[in-house]
N, C-alpha and C positions, 0 to 999 in steps of 0.2 A: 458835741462831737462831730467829727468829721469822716467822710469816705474815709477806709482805710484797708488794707490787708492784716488778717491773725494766719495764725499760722494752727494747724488739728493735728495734734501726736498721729494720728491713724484714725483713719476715714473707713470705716467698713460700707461700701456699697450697700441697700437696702431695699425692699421693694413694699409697698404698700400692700397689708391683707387681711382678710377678713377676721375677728379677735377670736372666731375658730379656729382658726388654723396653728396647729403645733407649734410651737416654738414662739409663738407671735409675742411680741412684747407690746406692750401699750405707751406710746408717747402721747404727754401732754400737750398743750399747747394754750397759753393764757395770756389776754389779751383784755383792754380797757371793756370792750362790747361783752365779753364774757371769757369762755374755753372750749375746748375742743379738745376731742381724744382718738385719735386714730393706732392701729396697731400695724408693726411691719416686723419683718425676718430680714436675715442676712441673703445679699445676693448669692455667697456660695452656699452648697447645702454643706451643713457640719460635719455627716456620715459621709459623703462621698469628696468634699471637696468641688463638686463640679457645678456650675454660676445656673442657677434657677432658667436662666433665659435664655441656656443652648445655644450661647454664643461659644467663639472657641476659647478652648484652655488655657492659653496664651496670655489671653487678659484678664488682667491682676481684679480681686474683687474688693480688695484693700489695698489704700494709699498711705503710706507714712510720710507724712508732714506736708498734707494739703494745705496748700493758700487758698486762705477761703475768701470774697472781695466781700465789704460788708458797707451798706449804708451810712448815712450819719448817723440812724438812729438804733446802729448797732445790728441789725435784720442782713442776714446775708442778701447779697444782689441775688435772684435765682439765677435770671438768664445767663449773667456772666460766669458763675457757679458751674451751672451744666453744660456751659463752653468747655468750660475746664478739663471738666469730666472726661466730654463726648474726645478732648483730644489725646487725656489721658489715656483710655481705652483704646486709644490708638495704636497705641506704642508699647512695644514689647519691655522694655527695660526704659521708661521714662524717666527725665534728670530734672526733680524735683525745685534747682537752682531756677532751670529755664524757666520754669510755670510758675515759679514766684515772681519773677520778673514780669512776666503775665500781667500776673494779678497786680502787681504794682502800677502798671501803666494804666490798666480799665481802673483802679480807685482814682488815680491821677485824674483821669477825664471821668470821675464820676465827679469828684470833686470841681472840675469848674463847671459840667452841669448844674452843681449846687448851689454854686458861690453866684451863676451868671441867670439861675431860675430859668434855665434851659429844661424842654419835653423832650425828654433821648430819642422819642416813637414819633416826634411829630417834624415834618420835610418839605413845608410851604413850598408855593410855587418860587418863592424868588430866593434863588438857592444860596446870596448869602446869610439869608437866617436859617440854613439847615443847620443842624449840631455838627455834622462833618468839615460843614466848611467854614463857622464858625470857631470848632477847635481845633483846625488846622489853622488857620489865620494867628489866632492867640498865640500858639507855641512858635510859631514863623518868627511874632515879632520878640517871643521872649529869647529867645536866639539871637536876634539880632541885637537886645538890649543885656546880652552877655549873663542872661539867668539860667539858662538852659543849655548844653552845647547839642552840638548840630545832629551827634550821632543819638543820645536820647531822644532828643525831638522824632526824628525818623523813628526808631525802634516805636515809643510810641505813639505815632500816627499812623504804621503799618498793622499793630496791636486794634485798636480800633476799628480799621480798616474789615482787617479778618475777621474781629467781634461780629461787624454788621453784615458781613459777605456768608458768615454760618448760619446769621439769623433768619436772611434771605432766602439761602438755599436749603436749609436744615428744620428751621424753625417756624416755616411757613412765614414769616414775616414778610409786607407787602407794603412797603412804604410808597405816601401819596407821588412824591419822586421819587428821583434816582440822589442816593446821597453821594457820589459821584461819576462823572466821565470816565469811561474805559477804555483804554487803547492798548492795543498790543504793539511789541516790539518784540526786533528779531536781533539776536547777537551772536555775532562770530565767536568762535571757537578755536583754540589748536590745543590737541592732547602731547603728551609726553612723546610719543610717537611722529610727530608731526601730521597726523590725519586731524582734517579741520571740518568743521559742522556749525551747521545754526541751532540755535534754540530759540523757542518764542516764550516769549515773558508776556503776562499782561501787568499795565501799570495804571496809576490812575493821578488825575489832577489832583490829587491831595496830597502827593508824594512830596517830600522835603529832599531838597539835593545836598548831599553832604559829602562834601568835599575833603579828601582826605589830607590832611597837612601833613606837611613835609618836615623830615628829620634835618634838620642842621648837621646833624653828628653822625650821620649815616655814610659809612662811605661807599655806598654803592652808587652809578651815574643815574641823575633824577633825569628818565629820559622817557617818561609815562609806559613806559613798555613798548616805546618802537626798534628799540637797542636788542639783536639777537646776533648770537655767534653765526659766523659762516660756516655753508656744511663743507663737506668734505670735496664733493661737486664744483661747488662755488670758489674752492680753494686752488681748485688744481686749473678752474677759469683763469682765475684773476692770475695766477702765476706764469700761465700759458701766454695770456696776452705781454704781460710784461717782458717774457722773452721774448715774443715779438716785436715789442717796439724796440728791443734793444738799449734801456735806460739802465746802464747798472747800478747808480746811486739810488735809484726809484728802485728797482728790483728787490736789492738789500733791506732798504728801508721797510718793505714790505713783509721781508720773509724774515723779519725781527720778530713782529708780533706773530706771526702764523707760525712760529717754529716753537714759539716761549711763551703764550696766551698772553704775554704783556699787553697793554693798551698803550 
């Protein structure tokens, strides 16, 4: 068997407790070395409804139709699991689509861990045998050799990305490097309003550029978005000056389009 994603009707959140405690149910757990039996409750409490761990009410303590990411040998992934969770938890009304896609991209790159006998935790000094940069390079050239298109590739290489960016900062994870270069980027803005702003992005050398192709059948002008109507301002400029030069074929010519939005 191979990395793969299943899919859990309904996930009830659970807490591990002691096989005192009311309600505790006992799970087993059996394995080649022997078993083990631990007992756990629901994260909501039954009588009130409200999540054992006084977090707010907000976040749901059951998931219907968790993508679970699971090994080859069928054992859920934990860490990528508790990503899941931790993002689930996030979101008030989460779209259970998105997070399957998720988990499709972390089995993806569990799977050529598997295939390529890659250590996902381990980030030698010569950063192309890190796992990052490694399976960045692989999906690069499967793109290129027409197995993959350009927007997967990117979705999951940013999937990864984020995996190891929550493990970092969430998960105490403390790799011997850095599994990539960071840099920030700053991008202009214009809102619906014409008020313009920057925003800063951070990006990293892993990132895949993906190029958005263009419609044959589109009839709108492919002009990357440098192409804007004139304001009102700008209208009564250009019309001013052209009275001034006194051009009447140029005048007309002009006040074709600015009267009829023709092009």
């Amino acid at each position: 068997m191979i990395a793969r994603r299943t899919t859990i009707r309904q996930l009830p959140l659970t807490e591990v407790v002691d096989r005192d405690t009311p309600g505790a149910t006992p799970v087993s757990i059996t394995t080649p070395e022997g078993g083990t039996i631990y007992h756990t409750v629901p994260l909501a409490d039954p009588a009130t409804g409200k999540r054992r761990d006084a977090r707010p009410q907000w976040i749901a303590s059951t998931f219907p139709l968790f993508p679970v990411v699971r090994l080859g040998d069928g054992a859920p992934w934990a860490e990528a699991n508790i990503w899941l969770i931790d993002m689930l938890e996030s979101k008030s009304s989460p779209n259970m689509l998105t997070f399957a896609s998720i988990a499709d991209d972390l089995a993806a790159f569990r799977r050529y861990l598997d295939d390529e006998g890659i250590d996902w935790l381990a980030f030698p000094a010569n950063k192309r045998q890190r796992p990052t940069y490694r399976y960045s390079a692989s999906i690069k050239l499967a793109v290129q050799a027409g197995e993959l298109s350009a927007g997967v590739a990117k979705r999951r290489m940013g999937a990864v990305a984020r995996f190891y960016r929550w493990l970092i900062t969430e998960a105490g994870f403390r790799p011997a490097n850095a599994p990539w270069v960071e840099s920030d980027r700053f991008i202009e803005f214009k809102d619906q309003k014409g008020f313009s702003g920057v925003i800063e992005v951070k990006t990293t050398d892993l990132s895949i550029r993906c190029r958005r192709a263009e419609d044959p059948w589109d009839d709108r002008i492919q002009d990357g978005g440098r192409l804007r109507p004139l304001s009102s301002s700008e209208q009564s400029v250009l019309l001013e000056s052209l009275a001034a030069l006194g051009n009447i074929e140029m005048t007309l010519w002009m006040r074709a389009p600015v009267n009829s939005a023709n092009r």
